[in-house]
C-alpha positions, 0 to 999 in steps of 0.5 A: 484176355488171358487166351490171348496172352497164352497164344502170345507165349505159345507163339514165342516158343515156337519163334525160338523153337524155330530159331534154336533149330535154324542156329544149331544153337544147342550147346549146353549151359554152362555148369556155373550159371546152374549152380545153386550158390551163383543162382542165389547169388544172383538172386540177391544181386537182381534184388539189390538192383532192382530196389535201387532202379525203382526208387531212383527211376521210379518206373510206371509212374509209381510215384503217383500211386503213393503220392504224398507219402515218405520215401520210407513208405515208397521204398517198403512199397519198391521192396514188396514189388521186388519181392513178388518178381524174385519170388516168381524167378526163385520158383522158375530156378528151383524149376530149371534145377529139377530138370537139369538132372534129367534133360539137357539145358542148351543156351538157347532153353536158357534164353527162352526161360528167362523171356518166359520169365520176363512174360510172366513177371510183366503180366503179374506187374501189369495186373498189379498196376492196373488195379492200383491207377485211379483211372481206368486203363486196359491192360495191353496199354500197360503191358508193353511198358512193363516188359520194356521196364522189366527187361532193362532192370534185369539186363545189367543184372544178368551181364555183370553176373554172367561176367562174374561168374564166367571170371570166377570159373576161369579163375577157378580153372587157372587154379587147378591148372596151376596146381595140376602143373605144379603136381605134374612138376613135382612127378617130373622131379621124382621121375628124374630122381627115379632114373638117376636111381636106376643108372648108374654112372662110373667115371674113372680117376680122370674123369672120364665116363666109362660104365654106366648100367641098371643099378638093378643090375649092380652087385657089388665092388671090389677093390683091387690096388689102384683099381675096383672090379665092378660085378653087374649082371648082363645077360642072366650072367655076371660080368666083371668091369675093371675101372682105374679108382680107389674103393674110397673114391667110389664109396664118397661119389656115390652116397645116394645110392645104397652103396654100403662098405662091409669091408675094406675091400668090398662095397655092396648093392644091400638091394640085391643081398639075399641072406646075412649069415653070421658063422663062427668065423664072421657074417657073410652075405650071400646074393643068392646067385651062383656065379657069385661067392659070399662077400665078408663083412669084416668087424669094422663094419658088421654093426653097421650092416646088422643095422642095415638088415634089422631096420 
């Protein structure tokens, strides 16, 4: 009997076997149905189910084994029988996890593990209950049933787990894709504060866009009557652009670059200011460039620099 019952498992695997190659069903296993708290998880689902199937359906006539007893008595009876199949499915899944670290699960090796599993729950069951009836049955009259019992128990069980877990991954994805989004939001809106630091745009009195370069590039502003003189480098060279605005207009139009005032007739790109001298005569800044001369810094405005240079 027990060869017979080896060659019926040898002959389901090769069926599958078969079946697995003619299908090319090989792709892997989903990561969530290997993770140890979905497993326990459905563990204790399968559990919970299958002490409810039993003491409502009451399979394989168990209501006769104990007959004339309380429900209390039938329902710790259910528990045990529940208790032997999740023992056998918690060995098989702690199994399963070994492997997975050292072979690749397909679906399909999924499937033929919990078929293996049904085998060997419905053979322990269905020598269980042929020592428990009083009257004398073969085994193979029993096992039949005990399959067809067992799988329709553990059908419901797998699909709403599945499902469950399938839902939570996809959740689990939405999330992070969510906040993948919101963090590539968060880089576009620095990336734009980026650029708007590196150019710069010069409109004149009416409005009209006339220059608009590197900040990098910016040196410095200087007033010259109704217009500023604006020195930027191009080429390795400094150039000189004459825009018609006040230096007061170009000092409150652009507060978020580092524009500073350091004299009445001057406003400074501190980015590109390499030394701050201070003489007897008063403090200058030198840009280190040597088409540029040093710009002074007049005493309303020396503190403010001196500040600047020191933080």
């Amino acid at each position: 009997m027990v060869i017979f019952f080896q060659e019926i498992l040898i002959c389901n695997f090769r069926i599958f076997a078969l079946l697995k190659k003619r299908t090319q069903m090989t792709n892997k296993l989903p990561d969530y149905l290997l993770k140890k708290k979905n497993i326990f998880l459905f563990l204790a689902f399968v559990a919970l189910f299958s002490i409810l199937f039993i003491n409502i359906y009451k399979p394989f006539n168990s209501i006769l084994w104990v007959k004339n007893v309380a429900k209390s008595v039938y329902f710790l009876f259910s528990g045990l029988i529940v208790i032997s199949g999740i023992s056998v499915m918690l060995i098989s899944r702690l199994v399963m996890l070994l492997l997975k670290s050292r072979m690749k699960i397909t679906i399909v090796d999924y499937f033929i593990w919990i078929i293996v599993e049904i085998l060997i729950m419905s053979t322990i069951y269905s020598f269980a209950a042929k020592e428990i009836y009083r009257e004398p049955i073969d085994f193979f009259d029993i096992f039949p049933n005990t399959v067809l019992y067992i799988t329709l128990t553990l059908f419901l069980p797998y699909l709403v787990s599945w499902l469950y877990f399938a839902l939570q991954e996809k959740n689990s994805a939405i999330a992070k894709l969510v906040e993948m989004n919101r963090y590539i939001d968060e880089e576009n809106y620095v990336s734009l504060g980026n650029e708007k630091q590196n150019l710069i745009h010069f409109h004149d009195e009416k409005g009209t866009l006339r220059l608009s370069i590197k900040f990098s590039k910016l040196y410095y502003i200087e007033a010259a009557d109704n217009y500023v003189n604006i020195y930027y480098e191009n080429k390795g060279k400094i150039s000189r652009f004459l825009l018609r605005k006040s230096l007061k207009s170009i000092e409150d139009s652009y507060k978020e670059y580092p524009l500073i005032r350091c004299h009445r007739s001057y406003i400074i790109n501190v980015e590109k200011v390499k030394v701050l001298k201070k003489e007897k005569d008063g403090t200058y800044l030198d840009f280190d460039f040597g088409e540029i001369n040093v710009i002074p810094v007049s005493k309303t405005y020396s503190q403010n620099i001196i500040d600047i240079f020191y933080k």
